[in-house]
Legacy VTK file of the C-alpha trace (Angstrom):
# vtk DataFile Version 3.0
C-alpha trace
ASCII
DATASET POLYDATA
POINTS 344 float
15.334 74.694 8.583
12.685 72.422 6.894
13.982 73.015 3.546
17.223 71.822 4.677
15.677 68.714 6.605
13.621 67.747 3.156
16.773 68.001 1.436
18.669 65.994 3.214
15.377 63.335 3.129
15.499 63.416 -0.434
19.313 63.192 -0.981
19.121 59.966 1.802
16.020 58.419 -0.411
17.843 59.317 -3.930
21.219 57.450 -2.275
18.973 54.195 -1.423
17.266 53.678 -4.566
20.525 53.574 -6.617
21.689 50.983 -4.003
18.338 49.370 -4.550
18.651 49.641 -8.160
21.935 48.570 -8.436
21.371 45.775 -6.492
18.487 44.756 -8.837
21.050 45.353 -11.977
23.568 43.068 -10.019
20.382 40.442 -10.177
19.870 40.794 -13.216
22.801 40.472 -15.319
23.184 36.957 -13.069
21.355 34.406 -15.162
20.183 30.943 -13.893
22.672 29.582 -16.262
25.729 31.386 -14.610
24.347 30.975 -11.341
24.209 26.660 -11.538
27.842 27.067 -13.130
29.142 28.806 -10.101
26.920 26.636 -7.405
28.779 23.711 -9.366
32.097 24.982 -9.024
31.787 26.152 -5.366
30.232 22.977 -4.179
33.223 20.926 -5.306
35.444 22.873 -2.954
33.026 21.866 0.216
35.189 20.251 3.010
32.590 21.011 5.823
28.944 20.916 6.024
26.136 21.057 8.810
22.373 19.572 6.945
19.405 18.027 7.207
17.964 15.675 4.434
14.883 14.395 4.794
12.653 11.630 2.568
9.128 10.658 2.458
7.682 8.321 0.805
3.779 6.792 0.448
3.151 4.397 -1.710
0.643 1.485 -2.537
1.941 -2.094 -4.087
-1.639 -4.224 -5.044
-3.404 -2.919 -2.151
-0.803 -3.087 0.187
0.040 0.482 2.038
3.467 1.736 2.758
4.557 5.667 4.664
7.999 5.727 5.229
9.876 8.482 6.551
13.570 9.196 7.216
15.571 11.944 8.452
19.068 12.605 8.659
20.710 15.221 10.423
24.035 15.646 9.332
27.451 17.014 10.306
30.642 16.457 8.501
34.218 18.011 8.631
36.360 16.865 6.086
39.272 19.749 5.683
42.738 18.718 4.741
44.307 20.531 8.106
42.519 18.184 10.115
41.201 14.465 10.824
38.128 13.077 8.845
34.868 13.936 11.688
31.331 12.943 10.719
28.117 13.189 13.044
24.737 11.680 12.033
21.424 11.171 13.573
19.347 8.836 11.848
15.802 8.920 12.146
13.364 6.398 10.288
9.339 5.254 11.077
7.301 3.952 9.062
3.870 1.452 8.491
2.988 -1.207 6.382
-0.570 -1.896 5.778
-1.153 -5.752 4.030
-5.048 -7.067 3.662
-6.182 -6.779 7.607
-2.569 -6.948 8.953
-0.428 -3.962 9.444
2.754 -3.019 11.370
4.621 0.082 12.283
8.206 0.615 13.710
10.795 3.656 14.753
14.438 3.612 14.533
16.770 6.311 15.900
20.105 5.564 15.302
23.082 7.742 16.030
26.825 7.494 14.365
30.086 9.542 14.567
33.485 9.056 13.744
36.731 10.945 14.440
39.615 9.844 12.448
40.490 5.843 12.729
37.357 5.988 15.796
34.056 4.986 15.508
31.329 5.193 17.510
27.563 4.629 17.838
24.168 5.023 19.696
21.180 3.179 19.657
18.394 5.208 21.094
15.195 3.942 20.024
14.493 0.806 18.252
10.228 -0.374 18.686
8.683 -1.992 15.982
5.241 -3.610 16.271
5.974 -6.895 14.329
7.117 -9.533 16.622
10.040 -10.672 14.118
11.924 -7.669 14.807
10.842 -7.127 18.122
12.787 -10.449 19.086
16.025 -8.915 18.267
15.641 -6.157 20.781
15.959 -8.439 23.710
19.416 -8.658 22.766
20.416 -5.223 21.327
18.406 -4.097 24.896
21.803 -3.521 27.031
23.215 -1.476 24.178
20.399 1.386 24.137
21.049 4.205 24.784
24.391 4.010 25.175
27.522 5.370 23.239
29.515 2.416 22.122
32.862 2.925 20.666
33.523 0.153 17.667
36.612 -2.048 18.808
39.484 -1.321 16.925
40.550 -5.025 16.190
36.942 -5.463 14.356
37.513 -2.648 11.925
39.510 -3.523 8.937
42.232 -2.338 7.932
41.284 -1.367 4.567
38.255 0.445 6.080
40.178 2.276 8.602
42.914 2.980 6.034
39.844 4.936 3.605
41.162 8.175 5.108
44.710 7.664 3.405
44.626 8.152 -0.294
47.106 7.439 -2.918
47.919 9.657 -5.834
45.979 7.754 -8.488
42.798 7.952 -5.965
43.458 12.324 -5.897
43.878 12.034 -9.774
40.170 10.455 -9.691
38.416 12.421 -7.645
40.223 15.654 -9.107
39.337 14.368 -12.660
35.176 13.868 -11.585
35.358 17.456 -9.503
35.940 18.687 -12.880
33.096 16.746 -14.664
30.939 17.505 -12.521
31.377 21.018 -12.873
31.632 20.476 -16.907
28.169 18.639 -17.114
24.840 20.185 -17.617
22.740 18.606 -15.173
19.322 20.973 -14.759
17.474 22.830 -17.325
15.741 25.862 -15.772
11.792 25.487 -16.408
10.435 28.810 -13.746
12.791 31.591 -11.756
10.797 32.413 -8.803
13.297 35.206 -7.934
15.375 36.065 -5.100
14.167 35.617 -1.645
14.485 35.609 2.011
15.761 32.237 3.507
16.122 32.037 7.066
17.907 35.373 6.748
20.293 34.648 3.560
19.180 36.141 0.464
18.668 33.161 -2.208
17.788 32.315 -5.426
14.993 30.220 -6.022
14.521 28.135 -9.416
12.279 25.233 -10.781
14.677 23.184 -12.254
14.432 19.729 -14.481
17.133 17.035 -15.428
19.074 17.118 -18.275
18.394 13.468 -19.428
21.490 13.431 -21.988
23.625 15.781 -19.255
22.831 13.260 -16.786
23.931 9.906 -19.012
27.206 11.161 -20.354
28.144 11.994 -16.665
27.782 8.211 -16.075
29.860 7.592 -18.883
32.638 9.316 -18.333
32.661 8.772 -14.626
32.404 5.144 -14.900
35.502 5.372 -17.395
37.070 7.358 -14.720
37.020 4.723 -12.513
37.986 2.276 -14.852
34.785 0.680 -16.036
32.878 1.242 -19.667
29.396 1.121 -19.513
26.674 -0.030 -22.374
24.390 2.413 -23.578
21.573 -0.001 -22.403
23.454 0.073 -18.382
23.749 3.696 -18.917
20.082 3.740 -19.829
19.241 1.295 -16.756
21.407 3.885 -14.634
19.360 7.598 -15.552
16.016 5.766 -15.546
14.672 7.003 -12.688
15.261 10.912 -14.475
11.707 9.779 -16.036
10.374 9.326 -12.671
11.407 13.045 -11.332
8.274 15.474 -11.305
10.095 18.452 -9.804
13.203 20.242 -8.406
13.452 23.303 -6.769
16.717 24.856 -5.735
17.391 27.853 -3.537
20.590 29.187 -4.167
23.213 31.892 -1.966
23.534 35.475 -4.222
26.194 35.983 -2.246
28.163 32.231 -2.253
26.508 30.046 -4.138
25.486 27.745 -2.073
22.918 25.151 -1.901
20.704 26.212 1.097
17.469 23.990 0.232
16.215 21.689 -2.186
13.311 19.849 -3.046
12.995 16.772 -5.443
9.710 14.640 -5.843
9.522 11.713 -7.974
6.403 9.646 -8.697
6.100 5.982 -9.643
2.784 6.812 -11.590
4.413 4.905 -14.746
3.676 1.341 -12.781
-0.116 2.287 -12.213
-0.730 -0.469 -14.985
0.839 -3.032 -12.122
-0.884 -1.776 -9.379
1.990 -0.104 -7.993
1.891 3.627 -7.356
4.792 5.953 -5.174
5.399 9.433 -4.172
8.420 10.238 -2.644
9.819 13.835 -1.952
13.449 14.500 -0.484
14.158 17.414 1.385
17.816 18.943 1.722
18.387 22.013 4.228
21.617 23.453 4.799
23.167 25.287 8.105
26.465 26.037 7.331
29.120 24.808 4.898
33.192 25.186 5.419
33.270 26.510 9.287
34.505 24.323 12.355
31.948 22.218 13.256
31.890 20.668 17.528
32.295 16.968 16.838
33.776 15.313 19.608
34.525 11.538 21.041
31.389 11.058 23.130
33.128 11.247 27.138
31.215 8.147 28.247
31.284 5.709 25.122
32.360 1.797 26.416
34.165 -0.580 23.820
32.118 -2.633 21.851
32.980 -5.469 19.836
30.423 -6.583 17.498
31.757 -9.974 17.206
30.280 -10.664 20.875
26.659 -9.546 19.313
27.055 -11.646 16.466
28.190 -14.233 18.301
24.915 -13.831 21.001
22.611 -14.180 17.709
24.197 -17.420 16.066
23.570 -19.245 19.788
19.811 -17.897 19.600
19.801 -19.268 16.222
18.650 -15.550 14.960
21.437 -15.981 12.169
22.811 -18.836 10.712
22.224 -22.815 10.148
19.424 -23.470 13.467
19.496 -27.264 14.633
16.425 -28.776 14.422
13.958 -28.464 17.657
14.011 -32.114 19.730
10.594 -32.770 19.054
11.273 -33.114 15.258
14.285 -35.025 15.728
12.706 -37.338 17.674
9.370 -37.329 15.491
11.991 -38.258 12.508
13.769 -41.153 14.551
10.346 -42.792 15.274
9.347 -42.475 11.824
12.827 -44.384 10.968
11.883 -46.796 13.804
8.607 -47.402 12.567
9.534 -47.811 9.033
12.458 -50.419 9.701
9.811 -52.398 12.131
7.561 -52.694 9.210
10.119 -53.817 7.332
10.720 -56.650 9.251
7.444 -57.767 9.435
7.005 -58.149 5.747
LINES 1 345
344 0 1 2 3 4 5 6 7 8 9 10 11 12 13 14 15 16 17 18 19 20 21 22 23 24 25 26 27 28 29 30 31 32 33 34 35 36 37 38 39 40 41 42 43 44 45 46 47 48 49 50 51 52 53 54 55 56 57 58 59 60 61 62 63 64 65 66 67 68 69 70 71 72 73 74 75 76 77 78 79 80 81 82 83 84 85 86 87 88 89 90 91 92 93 94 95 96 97 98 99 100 101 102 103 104 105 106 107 108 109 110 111 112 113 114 115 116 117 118 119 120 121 122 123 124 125 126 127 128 129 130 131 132 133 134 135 136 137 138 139 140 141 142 143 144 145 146 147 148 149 150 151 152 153 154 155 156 157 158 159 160 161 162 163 164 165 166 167 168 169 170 171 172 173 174 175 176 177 178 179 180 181 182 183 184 185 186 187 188 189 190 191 192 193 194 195 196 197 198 199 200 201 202 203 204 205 206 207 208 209 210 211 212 213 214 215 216 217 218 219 220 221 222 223 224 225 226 227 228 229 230 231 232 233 234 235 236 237 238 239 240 241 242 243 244 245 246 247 248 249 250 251 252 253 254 255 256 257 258 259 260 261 262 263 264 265 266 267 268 269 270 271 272 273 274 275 276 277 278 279 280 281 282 283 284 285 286 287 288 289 290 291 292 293 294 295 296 297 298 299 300 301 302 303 304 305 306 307 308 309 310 311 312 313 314 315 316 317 318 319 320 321 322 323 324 325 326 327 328 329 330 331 332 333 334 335 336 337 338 339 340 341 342 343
């Protein structure tokens, strides 16, 4: 009876490792290479996705300090079977240190649109310099509050961005395909495949491709009807020189982009006293199922014009009359001068 119970332990063990083991061949005849081509060619074929980018960002301009930080959370549902939906939560706070003066502010901002509707939310906006802080007095009654964009305010061509025409398909269908043509990374490290919040991934150190990168501004500005320089296409990739490090986790089983780091520094300026670091974070949830994006139940219209219209008669925006006293310090300056005048 043992015998039989170690045999069928070792026939069980034997029938793992060639799972393991062929699993590890699969991995293996994969290499980075093949693996960017076919994270290029499924990501042109996303119509939904549910992310979170992020971007922080310290930096120091001649003594002056600067932390920023912004966050987006992300939701976006753009299949062909169904109306255009997008759902965003904006996050942003940041300081700004000068000499002995410094200032801080938070912003929380949240946006969604459903076909031809848009709507918004203002839920937090503080800021410690009393410049902005004068505009909240009038932005006050809208906090908080879903506010859906009058339709008369939108225009036309911006509500009519959903419906394109056949040239506009030719376009994009002509840059899916260069973007899926161009070499865009070199692979510098393969860290392997690993465990991301319970999707197995590949993880590579990646760089740009500096000459990948410029003829893809090229040809996509010839796309779109426009022929660049070489010294505007050189303008254009400049920052490539700035980018320290990308890391990519990709899906073994779909290709998919489920997290990415960048970091760029602006140690180049140091000569000019300027110096940033800045790292963007990208985190995906989900990418082509339905997503819950709905027309917010309590949302009341909202014409901007009647904001606009509150910050011209505060004189926030726009020509601002001059205050009484000067007009009446200039009129007895006039008075003064044509009295003198007529004494000579």
């Amino acid at each position: 009876m043992k015998t039989k119970h170690l045999f069928i332990k070792l026939i069980t063990l034997f029938g793992v490792t060639l799972l393991t083991l062929n699993g590890c061949a699969k991995t293996a005849t994969e290499s980075p290479e093949d693996v960017l081509q076919k994270f290029k060619e499924t990501a042109k074929e996303i119509k939904a996705a549910d992310f979170t980018a992020s971007l922080a960002m310290v930096g120091i301009d001649k003594g002056d300090e600067m932390d920023f930080n912004l966050v987006a959370d992300v939701k976006v549902d753009r299949r062909e079977d169904m109306e255009s939906k997008a759902d965003v939560n904006l996050k942003i706070d940041g300081s700004l240190k000068a000499g002995d003066k410094s200032m801080s502010g938070n912003f929380n901002f949240k946006f969604r649109t459903l076909g031809e509707d848009y709507y918004f939310n203002l839920i937090e906006f503080d800021s410690t310099d009393p410049n902005v802080e004068k505009y909240k007095v009038l932005v006050e009654p809208y906090l908080k509050k879903w506010q859906h964009i009058s339709s008369d305010f939108i225009p036309e061509n911006i509500r009519g961005l959903q419906e394109k025409d056949e040239e506009t398909l030719a376009k994009e269908e002509e840059l899916k395909e260069l973007f899926v043509n161009t070499r865009f990374f070199d692979v510098v490290k393969e860290f392997g495949v690993e465990n991301l919040n319970g999707k197995k991934v590949y993880h590579y150190g990646l760089k740009l491709n500096k000459d990948g990168l410029s003829q893809y501004v090229r040809k996509a500005a010839s796309i779109n009807g426009r022929e660049m320089t070489e010294a505007e296409v050189e303008e254009t990739v400049a920052f490539a020189e700035s980018v320290t490090d990308i890391e990519l986790w990709i899906g073994t089983k779909d290709y998919y982009v489920y997290k990415g780091e960048v970091s760029l520094s602006g140690e180049g300026l140091e000569e000019k006293g300027v110096k940033a670091d800045v790292t963007v974070t990208y985190i995906a949830n989900s990418y082509n199922t339905n997503l819950k994006i709905e027309a917010p139940a309590d949302a009341e219209e909202f014409n901007p014009l009647s904001l606009l219209m509150d910050l011209q008669m505060s004189g926030m925006i726009g020509g601002e009359e001059p205050a009484i006293e000067e007009v009446g310090g200039l009129e007895m300056m006039e008075s003064e001068a044509m009295e003198s005048e007529v004494v000579e």
